[in-house]
Backbone as JSON Lines, residues from 0, in Angstrom:
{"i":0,"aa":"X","n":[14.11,41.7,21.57],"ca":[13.66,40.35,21.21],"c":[13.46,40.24,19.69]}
{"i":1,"aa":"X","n":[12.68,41.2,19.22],"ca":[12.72,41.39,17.6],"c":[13.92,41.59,16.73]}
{"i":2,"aa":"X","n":[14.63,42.16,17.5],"ca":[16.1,42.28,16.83],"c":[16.73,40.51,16.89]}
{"i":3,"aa":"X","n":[16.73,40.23,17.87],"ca":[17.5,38.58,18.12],"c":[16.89,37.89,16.74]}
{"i":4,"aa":"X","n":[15.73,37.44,16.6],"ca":[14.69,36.94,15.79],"c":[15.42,37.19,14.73]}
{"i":5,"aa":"X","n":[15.5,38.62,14.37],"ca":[15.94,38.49,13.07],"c":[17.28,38.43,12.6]}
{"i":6,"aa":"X","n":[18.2,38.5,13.71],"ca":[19.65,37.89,13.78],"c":[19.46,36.38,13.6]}
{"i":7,"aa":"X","n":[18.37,35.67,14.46],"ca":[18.67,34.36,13.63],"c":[18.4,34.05,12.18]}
{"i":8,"aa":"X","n":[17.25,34.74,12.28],"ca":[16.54,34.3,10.47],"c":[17.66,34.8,9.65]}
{"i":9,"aa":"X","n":[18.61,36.02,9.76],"ca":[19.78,36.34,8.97],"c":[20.57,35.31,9.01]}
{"i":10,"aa":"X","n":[20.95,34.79,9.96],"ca":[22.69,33.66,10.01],"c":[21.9,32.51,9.49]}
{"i":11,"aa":"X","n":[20.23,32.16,9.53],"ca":[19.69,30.71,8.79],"c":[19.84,31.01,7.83]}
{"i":12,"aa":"X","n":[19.42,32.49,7.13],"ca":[19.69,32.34,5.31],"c":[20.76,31.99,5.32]}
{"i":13,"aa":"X","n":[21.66,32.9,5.71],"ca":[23.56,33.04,5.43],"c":[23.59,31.41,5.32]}
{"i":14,"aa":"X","n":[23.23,30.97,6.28],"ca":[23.78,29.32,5.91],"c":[23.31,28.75,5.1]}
{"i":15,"aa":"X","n":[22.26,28.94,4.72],"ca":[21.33,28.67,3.58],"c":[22.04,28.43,1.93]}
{"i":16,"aa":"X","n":[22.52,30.3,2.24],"ca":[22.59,30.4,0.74],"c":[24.51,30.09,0.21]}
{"i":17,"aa":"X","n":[24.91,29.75,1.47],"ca":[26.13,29.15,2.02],"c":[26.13,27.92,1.59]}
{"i":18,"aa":"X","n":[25.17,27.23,1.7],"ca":[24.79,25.34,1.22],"c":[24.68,25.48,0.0]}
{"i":19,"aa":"X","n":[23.7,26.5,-0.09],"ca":[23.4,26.42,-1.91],"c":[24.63,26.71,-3.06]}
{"i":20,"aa":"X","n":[25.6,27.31,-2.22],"ca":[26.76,28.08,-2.98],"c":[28.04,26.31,-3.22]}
{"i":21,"aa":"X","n":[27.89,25.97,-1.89],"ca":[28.42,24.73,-2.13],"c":[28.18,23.33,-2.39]}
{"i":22,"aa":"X","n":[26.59,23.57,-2.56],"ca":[26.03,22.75,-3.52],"c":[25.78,21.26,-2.25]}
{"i":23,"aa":"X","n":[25.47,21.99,-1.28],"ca":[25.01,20.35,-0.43],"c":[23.53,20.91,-0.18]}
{"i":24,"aa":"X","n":[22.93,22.27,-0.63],"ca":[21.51,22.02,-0.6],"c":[21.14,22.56,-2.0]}
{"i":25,"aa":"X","n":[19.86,22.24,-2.33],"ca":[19.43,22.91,-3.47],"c":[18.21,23.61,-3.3]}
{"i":26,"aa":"X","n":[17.91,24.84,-4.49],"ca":[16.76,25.23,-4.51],"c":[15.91,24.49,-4.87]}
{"i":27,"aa":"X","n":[14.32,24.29,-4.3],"ca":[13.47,23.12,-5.09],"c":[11.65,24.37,-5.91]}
{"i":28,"aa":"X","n":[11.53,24.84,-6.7],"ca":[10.58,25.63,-6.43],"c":[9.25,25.08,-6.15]}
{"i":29,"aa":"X","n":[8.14,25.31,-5.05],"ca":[7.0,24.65,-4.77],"c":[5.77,25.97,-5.37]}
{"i":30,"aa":"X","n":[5.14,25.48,-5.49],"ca":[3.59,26.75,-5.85],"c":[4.07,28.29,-6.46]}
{"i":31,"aa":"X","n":[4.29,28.48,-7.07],"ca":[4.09,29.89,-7.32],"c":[5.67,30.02,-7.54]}
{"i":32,"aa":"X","n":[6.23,31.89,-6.75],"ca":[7.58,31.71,-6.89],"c":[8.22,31.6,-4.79]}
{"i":33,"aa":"X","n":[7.55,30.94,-4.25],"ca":[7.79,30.66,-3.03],"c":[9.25,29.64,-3.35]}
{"i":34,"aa":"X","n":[10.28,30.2,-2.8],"ca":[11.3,28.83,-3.03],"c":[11.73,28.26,-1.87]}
{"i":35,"aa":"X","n":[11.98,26.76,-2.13],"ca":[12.15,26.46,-0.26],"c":[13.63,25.75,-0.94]}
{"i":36,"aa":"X","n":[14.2,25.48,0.0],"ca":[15.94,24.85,-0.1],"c":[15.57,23.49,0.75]}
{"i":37,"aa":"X","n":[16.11,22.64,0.1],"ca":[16.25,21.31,0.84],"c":[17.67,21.17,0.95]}
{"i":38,"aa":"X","n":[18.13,20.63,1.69],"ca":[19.77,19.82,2.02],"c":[19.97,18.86,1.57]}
{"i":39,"aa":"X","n":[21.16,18.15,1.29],"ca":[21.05,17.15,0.64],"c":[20.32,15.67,1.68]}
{"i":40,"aa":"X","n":[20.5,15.64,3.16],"ca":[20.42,14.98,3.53],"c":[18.69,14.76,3.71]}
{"i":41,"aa":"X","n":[18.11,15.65,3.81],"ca":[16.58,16.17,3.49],"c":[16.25,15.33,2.09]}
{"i":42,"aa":"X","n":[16.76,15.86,0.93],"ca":[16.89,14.73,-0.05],"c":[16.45,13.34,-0.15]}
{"i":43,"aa":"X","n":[17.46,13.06,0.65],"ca":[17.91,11.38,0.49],"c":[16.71,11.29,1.35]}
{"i":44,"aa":"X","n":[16.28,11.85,2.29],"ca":[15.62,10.72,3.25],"c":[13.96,11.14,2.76]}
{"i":45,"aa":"X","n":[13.56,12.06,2.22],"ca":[12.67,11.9,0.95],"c":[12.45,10.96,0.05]}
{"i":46,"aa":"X","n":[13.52,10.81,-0.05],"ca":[13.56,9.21,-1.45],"c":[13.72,8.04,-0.92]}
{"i":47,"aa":"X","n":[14.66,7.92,0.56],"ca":[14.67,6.73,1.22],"c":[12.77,6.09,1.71]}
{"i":48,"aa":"X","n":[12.25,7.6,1.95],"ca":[10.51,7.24,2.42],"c":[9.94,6.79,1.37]}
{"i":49,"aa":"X","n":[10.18,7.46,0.25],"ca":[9.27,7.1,-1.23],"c":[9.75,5.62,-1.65]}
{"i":50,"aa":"X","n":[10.77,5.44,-1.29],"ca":[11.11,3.74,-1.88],"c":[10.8,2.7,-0.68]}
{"i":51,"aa":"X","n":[10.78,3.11,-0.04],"ca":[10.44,2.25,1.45],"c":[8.91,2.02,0.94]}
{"i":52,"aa":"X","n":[8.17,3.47,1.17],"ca":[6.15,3.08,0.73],"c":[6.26,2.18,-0.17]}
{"i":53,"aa":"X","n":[7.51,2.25,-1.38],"ca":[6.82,1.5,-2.6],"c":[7.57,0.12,-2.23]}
{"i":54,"aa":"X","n":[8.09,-0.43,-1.36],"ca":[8.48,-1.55,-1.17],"c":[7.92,-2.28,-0.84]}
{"i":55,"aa":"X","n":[6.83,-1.41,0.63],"ca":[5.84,-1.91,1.44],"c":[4.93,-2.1,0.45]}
{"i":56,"aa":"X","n":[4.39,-1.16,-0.62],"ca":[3.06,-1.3,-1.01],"c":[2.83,-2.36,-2.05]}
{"i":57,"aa":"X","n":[4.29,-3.6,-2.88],"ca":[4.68,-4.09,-3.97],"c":[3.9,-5.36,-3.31]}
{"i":58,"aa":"X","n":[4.32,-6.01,-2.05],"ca":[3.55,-6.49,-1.59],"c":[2.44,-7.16,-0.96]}
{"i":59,"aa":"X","n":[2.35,-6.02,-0.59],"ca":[0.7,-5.66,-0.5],"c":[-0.51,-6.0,-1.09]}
{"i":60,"aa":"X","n":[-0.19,-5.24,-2.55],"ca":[-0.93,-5.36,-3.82],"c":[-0.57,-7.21,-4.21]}
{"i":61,"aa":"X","n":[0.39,-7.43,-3.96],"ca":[0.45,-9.23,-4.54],"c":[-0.05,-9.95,-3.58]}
{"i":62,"aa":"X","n":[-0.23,-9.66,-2.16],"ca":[-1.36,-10.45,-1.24],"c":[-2.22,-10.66,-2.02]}
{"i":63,"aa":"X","n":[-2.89,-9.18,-1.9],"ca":[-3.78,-8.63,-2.24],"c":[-4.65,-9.8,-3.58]}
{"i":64,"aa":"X","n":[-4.25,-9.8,-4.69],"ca":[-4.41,-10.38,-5.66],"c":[-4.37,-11.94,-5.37]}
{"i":65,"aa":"X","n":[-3.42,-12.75,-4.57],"ca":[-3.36,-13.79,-4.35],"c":[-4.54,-14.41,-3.51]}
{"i":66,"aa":"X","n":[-4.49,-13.26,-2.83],"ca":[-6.22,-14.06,-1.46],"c":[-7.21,-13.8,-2.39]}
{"i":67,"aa":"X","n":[-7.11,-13.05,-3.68],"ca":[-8.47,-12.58,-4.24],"c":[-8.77,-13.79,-5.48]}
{"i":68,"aa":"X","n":[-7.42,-14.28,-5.99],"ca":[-7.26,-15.19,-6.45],"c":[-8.03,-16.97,-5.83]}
{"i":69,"aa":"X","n":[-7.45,-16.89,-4.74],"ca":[-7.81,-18.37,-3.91],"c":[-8.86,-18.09,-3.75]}
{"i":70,"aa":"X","n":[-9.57,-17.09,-3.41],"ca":[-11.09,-17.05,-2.48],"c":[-11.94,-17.11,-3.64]}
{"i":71,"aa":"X","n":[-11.87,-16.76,-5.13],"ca":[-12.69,-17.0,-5.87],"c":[-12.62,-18.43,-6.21]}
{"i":72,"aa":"X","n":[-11.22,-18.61,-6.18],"ca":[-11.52,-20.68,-6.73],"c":[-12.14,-21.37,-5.28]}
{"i":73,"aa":"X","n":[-12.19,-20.94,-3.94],"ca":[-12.47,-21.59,-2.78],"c":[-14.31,-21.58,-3.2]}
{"i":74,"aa":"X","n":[-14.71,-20.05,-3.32],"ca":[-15.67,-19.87,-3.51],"c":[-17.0,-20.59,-4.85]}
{"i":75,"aa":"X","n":[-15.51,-21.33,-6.11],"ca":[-16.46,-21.68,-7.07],"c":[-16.33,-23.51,-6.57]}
{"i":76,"aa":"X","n":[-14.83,-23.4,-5.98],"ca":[-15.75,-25.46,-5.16],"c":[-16.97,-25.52,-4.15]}
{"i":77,"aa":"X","n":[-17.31,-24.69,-3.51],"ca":[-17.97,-24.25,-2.5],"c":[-19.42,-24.54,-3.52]}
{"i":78,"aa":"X","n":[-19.92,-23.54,-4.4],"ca":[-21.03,-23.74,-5.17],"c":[-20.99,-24.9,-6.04]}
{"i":79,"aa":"X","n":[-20.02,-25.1,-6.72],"ca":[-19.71,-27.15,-7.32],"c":[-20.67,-27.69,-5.87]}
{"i":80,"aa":"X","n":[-20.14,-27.62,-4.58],"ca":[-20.07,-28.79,-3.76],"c":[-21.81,-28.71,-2.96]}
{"i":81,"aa":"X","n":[-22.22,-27.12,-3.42],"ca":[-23.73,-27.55,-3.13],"c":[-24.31,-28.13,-4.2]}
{"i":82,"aa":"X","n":[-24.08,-27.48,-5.55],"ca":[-24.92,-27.92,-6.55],"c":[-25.03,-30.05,-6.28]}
{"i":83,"aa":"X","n":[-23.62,-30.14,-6.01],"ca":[-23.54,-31.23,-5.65],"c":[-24.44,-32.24,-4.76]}
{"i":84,"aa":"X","n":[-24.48,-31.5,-3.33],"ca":[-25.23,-32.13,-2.79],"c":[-26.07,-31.59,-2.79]}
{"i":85,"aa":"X","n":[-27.21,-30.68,-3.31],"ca":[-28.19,-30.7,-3.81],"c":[-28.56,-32.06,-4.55]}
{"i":86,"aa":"X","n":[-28.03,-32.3,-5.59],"ca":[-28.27,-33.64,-6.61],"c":[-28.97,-34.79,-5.74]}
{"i":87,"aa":"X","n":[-27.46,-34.77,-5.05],"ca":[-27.46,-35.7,-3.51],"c":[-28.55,-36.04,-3.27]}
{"i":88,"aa":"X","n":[-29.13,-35.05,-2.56],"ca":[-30.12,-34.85,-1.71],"c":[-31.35,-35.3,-2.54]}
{"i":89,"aa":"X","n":[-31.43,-34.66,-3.75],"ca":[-32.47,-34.64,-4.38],"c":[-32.74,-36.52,-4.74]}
{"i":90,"aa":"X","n":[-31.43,-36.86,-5.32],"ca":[-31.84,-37.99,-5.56],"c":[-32.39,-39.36,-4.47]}
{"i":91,"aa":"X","n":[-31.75,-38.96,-3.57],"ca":[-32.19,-39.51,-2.06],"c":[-33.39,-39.63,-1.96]}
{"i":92,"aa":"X","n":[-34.32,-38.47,-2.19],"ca":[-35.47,-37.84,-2.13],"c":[-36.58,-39.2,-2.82]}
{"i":93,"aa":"X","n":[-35.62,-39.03,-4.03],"ca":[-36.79,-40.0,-5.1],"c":[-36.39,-41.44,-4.57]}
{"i":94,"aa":"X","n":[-35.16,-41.74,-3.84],"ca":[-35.21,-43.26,-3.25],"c":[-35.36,-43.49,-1.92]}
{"i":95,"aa":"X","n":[-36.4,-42.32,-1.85],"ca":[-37.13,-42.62,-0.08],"c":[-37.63,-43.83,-0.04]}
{"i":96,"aa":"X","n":[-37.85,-44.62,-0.48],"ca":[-38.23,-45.6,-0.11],"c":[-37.27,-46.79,0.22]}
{"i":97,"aa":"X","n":[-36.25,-46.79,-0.72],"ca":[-35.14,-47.15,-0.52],"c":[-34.24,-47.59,0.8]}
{"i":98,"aa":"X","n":[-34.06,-48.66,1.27],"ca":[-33.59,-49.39,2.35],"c":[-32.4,-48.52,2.7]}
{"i":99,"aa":"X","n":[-31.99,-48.01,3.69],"ca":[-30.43,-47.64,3.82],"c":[-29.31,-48.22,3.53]}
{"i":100,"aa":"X","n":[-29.09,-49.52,3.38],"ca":[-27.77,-50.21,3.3],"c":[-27.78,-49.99,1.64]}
{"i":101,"aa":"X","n":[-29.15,-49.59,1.35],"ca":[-28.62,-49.65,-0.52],"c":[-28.02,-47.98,-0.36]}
{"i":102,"aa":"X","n":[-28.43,-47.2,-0.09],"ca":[-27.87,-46.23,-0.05],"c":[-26.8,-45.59,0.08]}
{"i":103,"aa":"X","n":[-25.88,-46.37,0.74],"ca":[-24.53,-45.84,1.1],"c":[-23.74,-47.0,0.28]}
């Protein structure tokens, strides 16, 4: 069984260093001198994910800014429209005595 094992891990390098010789995988070095081989197709679909996130995330971020945008102007008519009827109110207050039909 240990022998098989390492008949495969032999024919995975062989192909390995078989790709690397013909240039459809490359060495990439990660941490230290650990080297791992990517394929080319490994590659692409690395970069196809990284441009996809940043497609999704371009978006996102411009919601993002736009609702943050509206909700502060929603939020400063909102305080206009009490200060407002505050006034309202207040002045009402001082024409309590005041008949209704003058009022409206």
């Amino acid at each position: 069984k240990k022998k098989e094992k390492k008949r495969k891990d032999k024919t995975r390098q062989d192909k390995t260093r078989q790709e690397i010789r013909q240039g459809k995988a490359r060495q990439v070095t990660k941490t230290g001198l650990n080297l791992e081989t990517r394929t080319s197709t490994e590659e692409m679909s690395v970069f196809v994910a990284s441009v996809s996130a940043l497609l999704i995330s371009i978006p996102v971020i411009i919601i993002f800014f736009v609702t943050l945008y509206y909700w502060s102007k929603w939020e400063t008519r909102r305080q206009e429209a009490k200060e407002l009827n505050a006034a309202l109110t207040g002045n009402r207050q001082l024409d309590a005595h005041a008949s209704p039909h003058e009022l409206a």
